[in-house]
Steps between C-alpha positions, in 0.01 A plus 500: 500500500745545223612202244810382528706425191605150455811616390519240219620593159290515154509166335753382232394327202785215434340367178702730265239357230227700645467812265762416268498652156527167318162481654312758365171420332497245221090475492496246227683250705303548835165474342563174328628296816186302621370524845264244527650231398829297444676714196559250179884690489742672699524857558777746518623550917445864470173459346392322731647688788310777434177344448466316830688831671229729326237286615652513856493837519088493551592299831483743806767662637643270778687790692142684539321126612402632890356144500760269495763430787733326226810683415475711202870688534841349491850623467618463177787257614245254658336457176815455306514227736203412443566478109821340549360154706137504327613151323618372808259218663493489808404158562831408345726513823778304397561745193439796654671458841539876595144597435401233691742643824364829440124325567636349783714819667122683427372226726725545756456870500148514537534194766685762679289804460188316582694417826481065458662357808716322343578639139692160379248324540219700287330327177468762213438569197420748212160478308329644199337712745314529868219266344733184464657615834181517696399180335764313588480640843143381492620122354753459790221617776258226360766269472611595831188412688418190274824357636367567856152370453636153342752429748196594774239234293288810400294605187693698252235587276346829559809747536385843511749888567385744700533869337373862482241587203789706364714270468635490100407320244730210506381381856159446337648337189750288755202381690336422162749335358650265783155418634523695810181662634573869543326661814540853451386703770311801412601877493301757755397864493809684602692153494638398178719230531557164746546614871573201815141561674309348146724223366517211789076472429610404147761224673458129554722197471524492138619846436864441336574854624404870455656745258538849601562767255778783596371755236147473381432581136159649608678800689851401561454452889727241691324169670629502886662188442606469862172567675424220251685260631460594839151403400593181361666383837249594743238240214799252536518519880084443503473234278864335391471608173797640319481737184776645325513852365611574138593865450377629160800789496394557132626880520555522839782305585734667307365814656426492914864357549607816386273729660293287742790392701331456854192296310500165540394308260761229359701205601523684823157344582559088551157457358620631163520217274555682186580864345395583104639777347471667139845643398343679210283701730773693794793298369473723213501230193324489193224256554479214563692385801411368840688353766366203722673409836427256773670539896645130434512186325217399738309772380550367094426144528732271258192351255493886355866458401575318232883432338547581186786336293484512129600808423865422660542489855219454756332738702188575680196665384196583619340774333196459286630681188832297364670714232523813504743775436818598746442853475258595752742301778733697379376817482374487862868412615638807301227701686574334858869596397465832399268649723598282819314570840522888461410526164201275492384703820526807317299426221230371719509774689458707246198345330329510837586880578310566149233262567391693817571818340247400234266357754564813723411744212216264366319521827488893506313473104186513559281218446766268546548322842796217627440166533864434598775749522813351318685452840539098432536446150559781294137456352185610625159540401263767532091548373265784473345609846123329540251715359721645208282542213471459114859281463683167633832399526460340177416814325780643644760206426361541146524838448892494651552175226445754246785732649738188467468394893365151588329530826336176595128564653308175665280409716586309846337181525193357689409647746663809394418521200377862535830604518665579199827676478792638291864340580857694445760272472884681530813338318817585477482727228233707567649805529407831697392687147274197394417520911418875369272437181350218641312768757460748236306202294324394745382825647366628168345175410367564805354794452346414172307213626353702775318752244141291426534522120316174270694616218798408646723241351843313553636765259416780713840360670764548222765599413707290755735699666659219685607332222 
């Protein structure tokens, strides 16, 4: 299966400093600018430019980071933008009316993509990221259900949210922080993430609702959010128990409206509560950006909104972060602008045609075998076929580190813990002819690690050609 190109240009450096010859090396001045602590005096800008920019440049290379699902490619006008609003706080509404429309049309436009009944009367907002989304999604289901239990006489004091083990790390840190116990139920052989005949054991009348995940980070596979619920009302129906969903769309709700059309999975589904979303993943923005929305003002009860007055004006908030910078808002309303329906299709289509190219060609390399495919998220993971000797996956995401890629390996958990895998994560950005010598790398790395030789070391695996 051939990879497609992404079609998307090489990337422009705006910073006209970058390489400038007023910058060339003054070794004096670098060398005496203190690192480890506060410097008695000030320093030169260009000095000190190219000191922390040096330094930088032992960071890896964030177009060849496989790992991440954050957006590591922009156009260049989005990050003028960018540039241009970085001093812009968001929190200050009355200064900076238009930013805070363009929050508010991105609110309506996702209110609308995620198919709410009734769009005008969706709660949103942007966050520093799918962590403060999900966790305010998780704040609203416990207060939600404490609501309900006080007004029926009932106990309120031993909340707990039903998930998958794979679930990310900010469900576990939610439950930690807000006191809620987290009943996570646990992966399978061959099942590797939260399915509708497992989760209504894990149920009981103090469950503030179950979070399902539409794009694992484990191998990129889609929760079937509406078998889910189906679940959910045939436990209400039994016992008169009703449990919200939250939808942890992390990646994947900026991508399944686009190619997932028939999938149902949103505010389509009445037992939807709540959507999260991270606009710096497949709303291609520089991190960090997430977008929380609740179905209705029901949905976002009124004690998580609080009026804010004193910086001119009065508005609502009810985000966990306060200030922080306009630009991101912006940026994702340039994006939903420029791109539109079509556009943003296209480039998701386009990461997941090279995803399952990768995955396709992967699975004919001998040892390698699938896990997932790419066919949901354009991710998937793959490990070495049982019984392959003398290497791991971590010998082999080691050995492509030192070619310049970072290919995550891990282990699932308990009680799969024997299975460890590699994951591929595709961007926009990743173009066919990194596509290209990301095979090439891996296929000789490959073959080096499957000649038995205890000489061998990591530097058997330079130079890096992919870099």
């Amino acid at each position: 299966m051939p990879i497609p190109d992404t079609g998307v240009l090489p990337e422009a450096d705006p910073d006209t400093l970058i390489d400038s010859p007023h910058l060339l090396p003054q070794p004096a001045d670098t060398l005496l600018v203190p690192v480890e602590e506060l410097p008695a005096a000030q320093s030169s800008p260009d000095t000190v430019y190219r000191r922390v920019r040096d330094e930088l440049m032992l960071d890896g290379n964030a177009r060849l980071n496989l790992a991440t699902f954050v957006t590591t490619w922009m156009e260049p006008q989005a990050r003028h933008l960018m540039a241009e609003t970085a001093e812009k706080n968001l929190a200050d509404r009355a200064e900076y009316p238009q930013i805070t429309a363009m929050e508010e049309r991105c609110v309506q436009m996702l209110a609308r993509l995620w198919h709410a009944p009734h769009p005008e009367r969706v709660r949103g907002c942007s966050t520093t990221g799918s962590s403060e989304a999900a966790m305010l999604g998780g704040l609203a289901l416990k207060r939600r259900w404490q609501a309900r239990r006080r007004a029926q006489g009932k106990d309120v004091s031993r909340p707990n949210l039903v998930m998958g083990a794979n679930v990310q790390v900010c469900w576990k840190k939610f439950a930690n922080y807000f006191d809620v116990e987290p009943r996570y139920v646990p992966m399978e052989p061959g099942r590797y993430h939260l399915t509708p005949d497992t989760l209504t054991a894990y149920c009981d009348d103090n469950t503030i609702g179950v979070v399902t995940v539409l794009g694992s980070t484990f191998d990129g596979s889609y929760e079937p959010v509406a078998d889910i619920c189906l679940a959910l009302d045939g436990y209400q129906a039994a016992t008169g128990t009703d449990i919200p969903v939250h939808v942890d769309g992390a990646s994947g709700a900026l991508v399944a409206p686009f190619l997932d059309p028939g999938l149902l999975w949103d505010f389509q589904l009445e037992r939807v509560a709540s959507v999260n979303a991270s606009g710096h993943k497949y709303g291609h923005v520089f991190p960090g950006l997430g977008w929380a929305l609740w179905r209705d003002t029901e949905a976002l009860p009124d004690d998580l909104v609080h009026e804010v007055d004193y910086l001119g004006g009065s508005s609502p908030t009810f985000t966990l972060a306060f200030s922080r910078p306009g630009a991101h808002v912006v940026a994702q309303y340039y994006n939903f602008l420029r791109y539109g329906f079509e556009g943003l299709r296209n480039l998701a289509r386009q990461s997941r045609s090279t995803a399952r190219a990768l995955a396709t060609q992967i699975a004919g390399m001998p040892p390698y075998e699938l896990v997932t495919d790419g066919s949901e998220l354009p991710a998937f993971a793959f490990r070495l076929a049982p019984g392959t000797p003398d290497f791991t996956v971590f010998d082999v995401s080691q050995a492509m580190r030192a070619r310049g890629w970072h290919l995550p390996a891990y282990t699932f958990p308990a009680p799969c813990q024997d299975v460890s895998v590699l994951r591929l994560v595709v961007r926009t950005g990743f173009t066919a002819e990194l596509a290209r010598l990301f095979v090439s790398d891996l296929a000789q790395v490959t073959a080096q690690l499957r000649v038995p030789d205890p000489r061998r070391s990591i530097a058997a695996f330079r130079p890096a050609a992919a870099t």
